[in-house]
C-alpha positions as CSV (number, residue, x, y, z in Angstrom):
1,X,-141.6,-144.3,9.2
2,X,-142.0,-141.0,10.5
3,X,-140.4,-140.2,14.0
4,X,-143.0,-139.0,17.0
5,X,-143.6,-135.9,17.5
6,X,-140.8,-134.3,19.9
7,X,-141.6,-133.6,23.8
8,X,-141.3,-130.4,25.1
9,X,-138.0,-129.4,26.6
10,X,-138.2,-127.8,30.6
11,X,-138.8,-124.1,30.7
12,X,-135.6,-122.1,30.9
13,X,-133.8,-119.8,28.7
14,X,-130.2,-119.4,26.7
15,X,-128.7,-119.5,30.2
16,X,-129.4,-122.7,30.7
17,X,-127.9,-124.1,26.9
18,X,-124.5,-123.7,28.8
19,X,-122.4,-125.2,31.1
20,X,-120.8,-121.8,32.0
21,X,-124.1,-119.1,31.8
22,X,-125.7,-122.1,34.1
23,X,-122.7,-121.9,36.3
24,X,-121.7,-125.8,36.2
25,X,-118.3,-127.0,36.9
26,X,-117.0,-129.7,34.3
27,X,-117.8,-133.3,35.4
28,X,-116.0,-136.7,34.2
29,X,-117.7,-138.4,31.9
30,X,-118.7,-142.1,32.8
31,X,-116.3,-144.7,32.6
32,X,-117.7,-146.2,29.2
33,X,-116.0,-143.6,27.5
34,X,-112.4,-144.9,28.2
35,X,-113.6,-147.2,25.7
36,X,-115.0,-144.8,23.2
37,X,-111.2,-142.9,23.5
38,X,-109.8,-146.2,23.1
39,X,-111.5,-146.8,20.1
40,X,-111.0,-143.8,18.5
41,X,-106.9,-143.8,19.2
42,X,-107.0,-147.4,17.0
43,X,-104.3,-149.6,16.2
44,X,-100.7,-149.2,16.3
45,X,-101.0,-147.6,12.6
46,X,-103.2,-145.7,13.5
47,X,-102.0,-144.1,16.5
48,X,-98.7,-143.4,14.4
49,X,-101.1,-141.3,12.3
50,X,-102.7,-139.9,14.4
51,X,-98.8,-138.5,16.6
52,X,-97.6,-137.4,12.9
53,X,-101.0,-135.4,12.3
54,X,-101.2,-134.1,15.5
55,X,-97.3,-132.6,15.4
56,X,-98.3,-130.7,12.2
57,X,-101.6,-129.5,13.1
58,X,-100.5,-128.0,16.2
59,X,-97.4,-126.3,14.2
60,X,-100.2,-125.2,11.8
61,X,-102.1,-123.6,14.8
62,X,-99.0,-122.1,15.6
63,X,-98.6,-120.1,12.4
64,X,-102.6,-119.2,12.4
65,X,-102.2,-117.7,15.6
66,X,-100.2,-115.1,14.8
67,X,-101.7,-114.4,11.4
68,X,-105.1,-114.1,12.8
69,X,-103.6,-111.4,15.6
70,X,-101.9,-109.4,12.8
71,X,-104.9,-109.4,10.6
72,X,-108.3,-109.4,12.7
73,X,-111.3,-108.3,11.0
74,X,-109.5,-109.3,7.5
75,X,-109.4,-113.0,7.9
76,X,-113.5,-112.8,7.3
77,X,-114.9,-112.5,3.9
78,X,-117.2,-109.7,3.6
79,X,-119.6,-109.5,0.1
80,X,-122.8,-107.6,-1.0
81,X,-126.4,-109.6,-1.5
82,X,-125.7,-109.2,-5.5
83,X,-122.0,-110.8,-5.0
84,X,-123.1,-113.8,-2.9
85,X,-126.9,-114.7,-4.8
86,X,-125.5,-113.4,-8.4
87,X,-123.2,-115.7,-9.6
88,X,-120.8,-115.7,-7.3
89,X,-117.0,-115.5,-7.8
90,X,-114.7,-118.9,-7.4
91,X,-112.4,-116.4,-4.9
92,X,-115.4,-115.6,-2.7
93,X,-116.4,-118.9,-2.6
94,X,-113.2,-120.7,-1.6
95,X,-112.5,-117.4,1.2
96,X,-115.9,-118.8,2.5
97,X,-115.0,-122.6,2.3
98,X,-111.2,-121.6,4.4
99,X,-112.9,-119.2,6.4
100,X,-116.3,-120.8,7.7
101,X,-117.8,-117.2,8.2
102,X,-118.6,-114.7,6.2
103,X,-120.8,-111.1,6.6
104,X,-123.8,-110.4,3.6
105,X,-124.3,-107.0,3.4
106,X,-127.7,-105.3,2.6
107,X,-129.9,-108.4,2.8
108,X,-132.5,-106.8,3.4
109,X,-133.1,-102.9,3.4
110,X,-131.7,-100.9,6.5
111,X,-135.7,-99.6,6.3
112,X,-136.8,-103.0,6.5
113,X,-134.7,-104.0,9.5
114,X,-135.0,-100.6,11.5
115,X,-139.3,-101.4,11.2
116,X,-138.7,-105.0,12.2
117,X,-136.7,-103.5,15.1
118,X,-140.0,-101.0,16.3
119,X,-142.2,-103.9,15.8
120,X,-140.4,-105.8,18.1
121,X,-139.9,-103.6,20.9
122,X,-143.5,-102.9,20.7
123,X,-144.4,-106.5,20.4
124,X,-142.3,-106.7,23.7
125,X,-143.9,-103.7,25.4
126,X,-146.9,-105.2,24.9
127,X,-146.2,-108.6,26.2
128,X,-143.7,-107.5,29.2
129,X,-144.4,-111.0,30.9
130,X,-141.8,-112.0,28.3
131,X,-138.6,-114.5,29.5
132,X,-135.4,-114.1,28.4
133,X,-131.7,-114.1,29.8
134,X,-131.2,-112.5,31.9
135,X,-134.2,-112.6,34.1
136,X,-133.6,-109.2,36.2
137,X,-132.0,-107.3,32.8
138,X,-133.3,-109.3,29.7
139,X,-130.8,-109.2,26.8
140,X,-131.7,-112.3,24.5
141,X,-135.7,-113.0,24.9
142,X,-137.5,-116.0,24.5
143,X,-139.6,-114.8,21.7
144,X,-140.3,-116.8,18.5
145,X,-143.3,-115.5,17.2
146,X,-143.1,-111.8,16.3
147,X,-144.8,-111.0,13.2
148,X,-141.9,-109.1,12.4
149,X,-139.6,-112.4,13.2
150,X,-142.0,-114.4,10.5
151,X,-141.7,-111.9,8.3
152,X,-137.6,-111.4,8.2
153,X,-137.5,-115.4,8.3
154,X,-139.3,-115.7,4.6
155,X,-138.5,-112.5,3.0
156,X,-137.5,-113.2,-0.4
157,X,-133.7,-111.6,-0.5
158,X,-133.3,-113.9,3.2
159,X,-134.3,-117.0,1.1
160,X,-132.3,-116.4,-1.7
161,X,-129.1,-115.7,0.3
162,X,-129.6,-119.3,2.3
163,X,-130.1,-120.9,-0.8
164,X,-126.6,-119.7,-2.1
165,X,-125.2,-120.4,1.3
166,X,-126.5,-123.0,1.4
167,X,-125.0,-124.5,-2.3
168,X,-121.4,-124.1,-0.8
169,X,-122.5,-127.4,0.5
170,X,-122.2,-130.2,-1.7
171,X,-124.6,-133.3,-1.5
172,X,-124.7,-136.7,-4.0
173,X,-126.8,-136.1,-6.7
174,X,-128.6,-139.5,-5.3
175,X,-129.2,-138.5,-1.8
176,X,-132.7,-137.2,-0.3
177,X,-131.0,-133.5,0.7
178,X,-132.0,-129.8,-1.4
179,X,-129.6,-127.8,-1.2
180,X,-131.6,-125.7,-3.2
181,X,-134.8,-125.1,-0.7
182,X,-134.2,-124.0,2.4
183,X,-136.5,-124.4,5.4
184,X,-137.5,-121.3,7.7
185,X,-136.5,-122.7,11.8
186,X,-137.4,-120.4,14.5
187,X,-135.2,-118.9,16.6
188,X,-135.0,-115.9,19.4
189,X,-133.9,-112.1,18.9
190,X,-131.6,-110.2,20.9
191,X,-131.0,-106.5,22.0
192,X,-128.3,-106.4,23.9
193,X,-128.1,-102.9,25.8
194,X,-124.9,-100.8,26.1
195,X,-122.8,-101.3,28.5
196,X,-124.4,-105.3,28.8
197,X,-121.4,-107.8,30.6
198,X,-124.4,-110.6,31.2
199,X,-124.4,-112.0,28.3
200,X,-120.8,-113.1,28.3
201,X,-120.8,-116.3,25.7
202,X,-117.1,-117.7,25.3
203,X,-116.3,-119.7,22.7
204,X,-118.1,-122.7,21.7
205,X,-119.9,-124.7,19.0
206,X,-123.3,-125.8,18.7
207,X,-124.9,-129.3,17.4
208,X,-124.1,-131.4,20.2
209,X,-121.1,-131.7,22.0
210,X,-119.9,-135.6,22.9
211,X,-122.1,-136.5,20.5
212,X,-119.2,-135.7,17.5
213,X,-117.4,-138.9,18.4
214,X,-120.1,-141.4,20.5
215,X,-122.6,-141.1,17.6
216,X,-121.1,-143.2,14.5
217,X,-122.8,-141.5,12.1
218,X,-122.1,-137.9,13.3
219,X,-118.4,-139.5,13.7
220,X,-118.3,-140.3,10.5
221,X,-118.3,-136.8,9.2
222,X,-114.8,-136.3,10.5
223,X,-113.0,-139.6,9.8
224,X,-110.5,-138.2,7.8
225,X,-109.6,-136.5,11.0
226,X,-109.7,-139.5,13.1
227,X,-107.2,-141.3,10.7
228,X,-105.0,-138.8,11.2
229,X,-105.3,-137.0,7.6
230,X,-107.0,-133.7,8.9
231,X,-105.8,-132.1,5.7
232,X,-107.8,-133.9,3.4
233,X,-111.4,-133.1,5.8
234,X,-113.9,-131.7,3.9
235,X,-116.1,-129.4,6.3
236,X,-118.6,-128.7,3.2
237,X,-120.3,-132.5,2.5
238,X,-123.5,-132.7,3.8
239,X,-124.7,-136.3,3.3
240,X,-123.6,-137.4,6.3
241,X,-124.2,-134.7,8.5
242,X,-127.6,-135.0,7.4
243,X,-128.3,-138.3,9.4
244,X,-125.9,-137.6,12.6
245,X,-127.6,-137.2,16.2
246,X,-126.9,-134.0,17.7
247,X,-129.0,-134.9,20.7
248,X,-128.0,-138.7,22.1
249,X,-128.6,-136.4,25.5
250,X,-131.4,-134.0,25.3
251,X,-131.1,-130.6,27.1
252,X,-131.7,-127.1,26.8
253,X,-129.3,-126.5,24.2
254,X,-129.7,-130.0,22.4
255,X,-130.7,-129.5,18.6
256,X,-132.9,-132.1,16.7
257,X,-132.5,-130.2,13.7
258,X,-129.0,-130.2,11.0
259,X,-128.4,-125.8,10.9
260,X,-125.6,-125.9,8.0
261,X,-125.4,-122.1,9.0
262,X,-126.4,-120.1,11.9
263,X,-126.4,-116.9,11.3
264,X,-128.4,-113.4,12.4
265,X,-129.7,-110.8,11.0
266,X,-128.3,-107.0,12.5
267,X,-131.3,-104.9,13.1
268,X,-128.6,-101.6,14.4
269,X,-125.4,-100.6,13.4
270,X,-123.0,-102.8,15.4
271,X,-119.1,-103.6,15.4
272,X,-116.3,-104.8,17.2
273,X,-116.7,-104.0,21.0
274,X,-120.3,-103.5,20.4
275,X,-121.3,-106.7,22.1
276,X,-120.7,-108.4,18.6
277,X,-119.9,-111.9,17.6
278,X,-116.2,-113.4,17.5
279,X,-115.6,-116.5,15.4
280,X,-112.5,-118.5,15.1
281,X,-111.7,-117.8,11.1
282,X,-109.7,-121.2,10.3
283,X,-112.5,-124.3,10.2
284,X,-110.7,-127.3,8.5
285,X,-107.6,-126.5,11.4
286,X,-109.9,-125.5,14.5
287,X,-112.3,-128.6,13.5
288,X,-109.3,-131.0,13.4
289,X,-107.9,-129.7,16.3
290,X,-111.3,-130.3,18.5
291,X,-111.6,-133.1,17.6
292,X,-107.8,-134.7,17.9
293,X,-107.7,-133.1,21.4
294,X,-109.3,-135.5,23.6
295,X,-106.6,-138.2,22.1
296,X,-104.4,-136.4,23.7
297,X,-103.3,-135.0,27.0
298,X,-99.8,-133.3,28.4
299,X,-96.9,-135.5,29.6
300,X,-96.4,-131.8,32.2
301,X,-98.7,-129.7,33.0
302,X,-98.4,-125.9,31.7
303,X,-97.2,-125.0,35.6
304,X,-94.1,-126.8,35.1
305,X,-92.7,-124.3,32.1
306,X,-91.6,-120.6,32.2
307,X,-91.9,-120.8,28.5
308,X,-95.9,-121.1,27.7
309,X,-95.1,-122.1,24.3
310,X,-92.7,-125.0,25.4
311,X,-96.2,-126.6,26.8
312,X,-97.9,-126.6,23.5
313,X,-94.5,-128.5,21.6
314,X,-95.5,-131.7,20.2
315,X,-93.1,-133.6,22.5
316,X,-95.0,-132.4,25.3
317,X,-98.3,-134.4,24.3
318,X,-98.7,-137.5,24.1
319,X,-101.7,-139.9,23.4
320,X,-104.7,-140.7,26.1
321,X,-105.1,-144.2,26.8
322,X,-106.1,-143.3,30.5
323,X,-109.0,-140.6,31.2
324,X,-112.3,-140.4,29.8
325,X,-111.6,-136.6,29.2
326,X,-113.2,-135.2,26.5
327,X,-112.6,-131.5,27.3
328,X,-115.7,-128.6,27.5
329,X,-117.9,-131.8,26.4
330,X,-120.4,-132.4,29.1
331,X,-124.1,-134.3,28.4
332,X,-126.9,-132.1,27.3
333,X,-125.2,-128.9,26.7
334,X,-123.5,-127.5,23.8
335,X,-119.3,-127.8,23.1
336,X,-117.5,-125.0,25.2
337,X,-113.5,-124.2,24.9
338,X,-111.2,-122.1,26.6
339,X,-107.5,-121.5,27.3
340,X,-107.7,-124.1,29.5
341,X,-109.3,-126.9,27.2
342,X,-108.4,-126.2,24.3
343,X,-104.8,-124.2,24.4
344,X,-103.6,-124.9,21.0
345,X,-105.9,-122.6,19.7
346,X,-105.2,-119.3,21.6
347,X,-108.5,-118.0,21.5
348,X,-107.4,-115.4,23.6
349,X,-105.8,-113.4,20.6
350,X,-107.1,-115.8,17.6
351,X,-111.2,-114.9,18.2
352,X,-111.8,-111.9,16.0
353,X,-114.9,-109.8,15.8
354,X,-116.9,-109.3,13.0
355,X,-116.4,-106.6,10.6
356,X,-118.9,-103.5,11.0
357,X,-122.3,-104.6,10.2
358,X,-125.6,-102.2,9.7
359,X,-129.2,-102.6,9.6
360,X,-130.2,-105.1,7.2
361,X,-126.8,-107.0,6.9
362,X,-126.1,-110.8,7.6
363,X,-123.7,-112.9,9.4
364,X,-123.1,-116.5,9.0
365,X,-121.1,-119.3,10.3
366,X,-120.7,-123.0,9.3
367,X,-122.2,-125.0,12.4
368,X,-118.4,-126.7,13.0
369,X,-117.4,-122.7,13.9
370,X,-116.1,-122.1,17.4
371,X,-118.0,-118.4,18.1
372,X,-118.6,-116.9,21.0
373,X,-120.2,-113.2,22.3
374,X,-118.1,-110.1,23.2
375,X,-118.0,-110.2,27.2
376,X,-118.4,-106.5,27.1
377,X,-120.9,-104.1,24.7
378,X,-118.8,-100.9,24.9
379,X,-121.2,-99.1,22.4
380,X,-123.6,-96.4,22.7
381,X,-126.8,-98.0,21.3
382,X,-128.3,-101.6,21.4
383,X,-127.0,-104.5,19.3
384,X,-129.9,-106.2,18.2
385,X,-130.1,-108.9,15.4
386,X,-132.9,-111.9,14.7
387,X,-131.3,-115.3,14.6
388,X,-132.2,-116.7,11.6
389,X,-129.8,-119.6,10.4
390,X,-129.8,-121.3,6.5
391,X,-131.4,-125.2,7.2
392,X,-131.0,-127.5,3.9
393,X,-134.5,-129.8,3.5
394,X,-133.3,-132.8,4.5
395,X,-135.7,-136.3,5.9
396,X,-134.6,-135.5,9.2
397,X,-134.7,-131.9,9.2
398,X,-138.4,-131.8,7.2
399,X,-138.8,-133.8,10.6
400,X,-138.6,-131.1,12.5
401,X,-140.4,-128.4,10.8
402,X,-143.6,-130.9,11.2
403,X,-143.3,-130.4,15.2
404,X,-142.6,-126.9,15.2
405,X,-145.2,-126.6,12.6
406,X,-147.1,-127.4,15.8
407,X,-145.4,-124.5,18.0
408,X,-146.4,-122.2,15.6
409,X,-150.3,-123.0,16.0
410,X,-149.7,-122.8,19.9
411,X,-147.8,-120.0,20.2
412,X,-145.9,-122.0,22.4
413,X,-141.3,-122.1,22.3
414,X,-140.1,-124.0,19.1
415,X,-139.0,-127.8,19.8
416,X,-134.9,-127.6,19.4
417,X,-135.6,-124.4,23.0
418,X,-136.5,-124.1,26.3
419,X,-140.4,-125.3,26.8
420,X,-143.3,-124.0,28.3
421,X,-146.3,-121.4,27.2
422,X,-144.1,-119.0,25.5
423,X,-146.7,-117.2,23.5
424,X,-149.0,-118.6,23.5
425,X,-150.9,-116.2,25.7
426,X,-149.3,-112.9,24.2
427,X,-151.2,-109.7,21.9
428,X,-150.4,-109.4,18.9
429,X,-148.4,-112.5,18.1
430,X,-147.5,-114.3,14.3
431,X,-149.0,-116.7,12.6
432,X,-148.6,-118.7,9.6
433,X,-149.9,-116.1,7.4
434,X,-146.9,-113.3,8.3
435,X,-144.9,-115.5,6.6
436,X,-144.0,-113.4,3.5
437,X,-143.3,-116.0,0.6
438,X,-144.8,-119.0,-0.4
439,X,-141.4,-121.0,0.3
440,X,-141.6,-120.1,3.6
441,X,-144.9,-120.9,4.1
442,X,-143.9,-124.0,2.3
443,X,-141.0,-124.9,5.0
């Protein structure tokens, strides 16, 4: 039976997604989730498991750290539009199954994407009620709509690069899911100005946050994890991920929809310290890690070593029986990590930027991939890029596309963002018929 349509979220903006752009402090989480913990830690066998796991995944991190420092902008896999959508090699594939990320370049034309990024700032110049974040100095807008948005969204080389992105997933042959036909979900723009320090994202991962281990099914999709075999975790099967709540809480940064990717689209010439994206290059070992860390918790605190590397020893960490900590994983907002959280992972010196992108170039990142904005854009012109992830047609997902469907006609915010009358009042806005391809108008 088909779901209701979704209600429309509270007006806001990318600021309010986050816990740390909406300045919150990190709250306990009810006392029901001792239990979940408790759960999850198991039986004797499979705590054992889980003590044995955790001592060689955090010696693995170990190793990946330094790695990652040495090599930067090398641990991503980088390929043209004709090496990812034209029979792709087996060694570009597996460097995009270790990697989780990977940069498409010449997607579209650099032509293309410098007109989409006129018709845009017109579009905005014409509409200068717009919203975005932040309010006084606006650096990611709240715009959906832009015929120029509709149009990058279904262009034909933008389908057929999510549809080969979108086959590194593998679903059973039996199940409901195309992997084949992608669906077109709306999402903002940004132009992030030189010299921007606003829009300061740190690391983090969308598609829910507590909802990875209190929803069974989303939980299922990392059992392997759980039972302490983090080696054998697949990030790449979809079938379950399909099904799994991402939204058990509802907020501004909640998603009702499955993104296998997230990605964007550069509509300038952009590179590292140009405001750019970071991701974390490792996801089978930064997925484990996330979610094995709120099993755990120090036996002394980092304060109590002159060595900070003595902390992070396995015999310094031992299994949580006692708090209902599940760290950077707060109700309604999106999965945040830090030093402080997460420190295994050094993000300080193991987020790398992406390598030099130009107009018409992609980047994508598996939806498990901690990423996070440059705090700084030290550049001389704007970064801007369209968001524009690859969504496989799935029940749930086709779900979705019925309600925002609805936005479309209304001109009013997609369902998964930040409500209100968006567009629905502005000149020159998109419709339906921008849409460039009939599978886009299709999805």
């Amino acid at each position: 039976m088909p779901s209701k349509p979704r209600a429309e979220k509270q007006e806001g903006s990318i600021g309010n997604s986050f816990a740390s752009l909406a300045g919150e402090k990190e709250t306990l989480l009810p006392e029901r989730y001792l239990d979940l913990k408790r759960e999850l830690i198991g039986d004797k066998a499979n705590q054992a498991s889980l003590i044995t796991a955790w001592a060689r995944l955090t010696s693995r991190l170990a190793e990946l750290s330094d790695g990652i420092e040495e090599k930067q902008q090398h641990t991503i896999p980088e390929a043209t539009y004709d090496e990812l959508v034209d029979n792709p090699l087996p060694e570009l594939i597996n460097r995009i199954r270790k990697c989780g990320s990977v940069v498409i370049h010449g997607t579209v034309s650099k032509d293309q994407a410098l007109k989409w990024l006129d018709d845009v700032r017109d579009y905005i110049n014409l509409n200068p009620q717009v919203k975005g974040f932040p309010e006084d100095d606006k650096q990611v807008y709240e715009i959906y709509w832009s015929k120029a948005q509709q149009e990058a969204r279904s262009h034909p080389r933008m389908m057929k690069t999510q549809a080969a992105l979108l086959s590194i997933f593998t679903a059973p042959p039996e199940s409901d899911i195309s992997l084949t036909t992608p669906l077109v979900y709306s999402d903002r723009l940004r132009i992030r100005s030189p010299g921007d320090a606003t829009f300061a994202l740190g690391p983090h991962i969308d598609g829910g946050s507590i909802e990875r281990w209190e929803d069974p099914t989303y939980r299922q999709v990392y059992e392997k994890i759980l039972a302490g075999k983090w080696e054998e975790f697949d990030a790449w099967e979809m079938d379950k991920r399909a099904n799994a709540v991402q939204d058990l809480y509802p907020g501004p940064g909640s998603t009702g929809l499955y993104r296998s990717w997230q990605g964007w689209t550069s509509l300038s010439e952009t590179g590292p310290a140009e405001g750019t994206l970071l991701v974390y290059p490792f996801i089978r070992e930064h997925t484990a890690y996330l979610l094995m860390r709120p099993l755990f918790k120090p036996k002394k605190p980092k304060s109590d070593f002159q060595d900070g590397k003595a902390f992070l020893t396995p015999d310094n960490w031992e299994l949580d029986f006692e708090t209902t900590n599940f760290p950077g994983s707060p109700h309604h907002r999106n999965q945040e990590l830090n030093d402080a959280t997460h420190p295994h992972l050094e993000l300080l010196r193991t987020m790398v930027c992406m390598p030099k992108v130009y107009p018409g170039d992609s980047v994508w990142w598996h939806s498990d991939v901690i990423h996070a904005v440059e705090s700084q854009h030290r550049g001389q012109n704007a970064a801007a890029v369209f968001y524009i992830p690859a969504v496989a047609l799935t029940p749930k997902n086709t779900e979705y596309i019925r309600d925002q469907r609805a936005t479309l006609l209304s001109g009013r915010p997609a369902p998964d963002f930040p409500g209100g009358i968006g567009e629905s009042e502005f000149k020159g806005r998109g419709t339906g018929d921008d849409l460039l391809t009939v599978e886009g108008k299709e999805g």
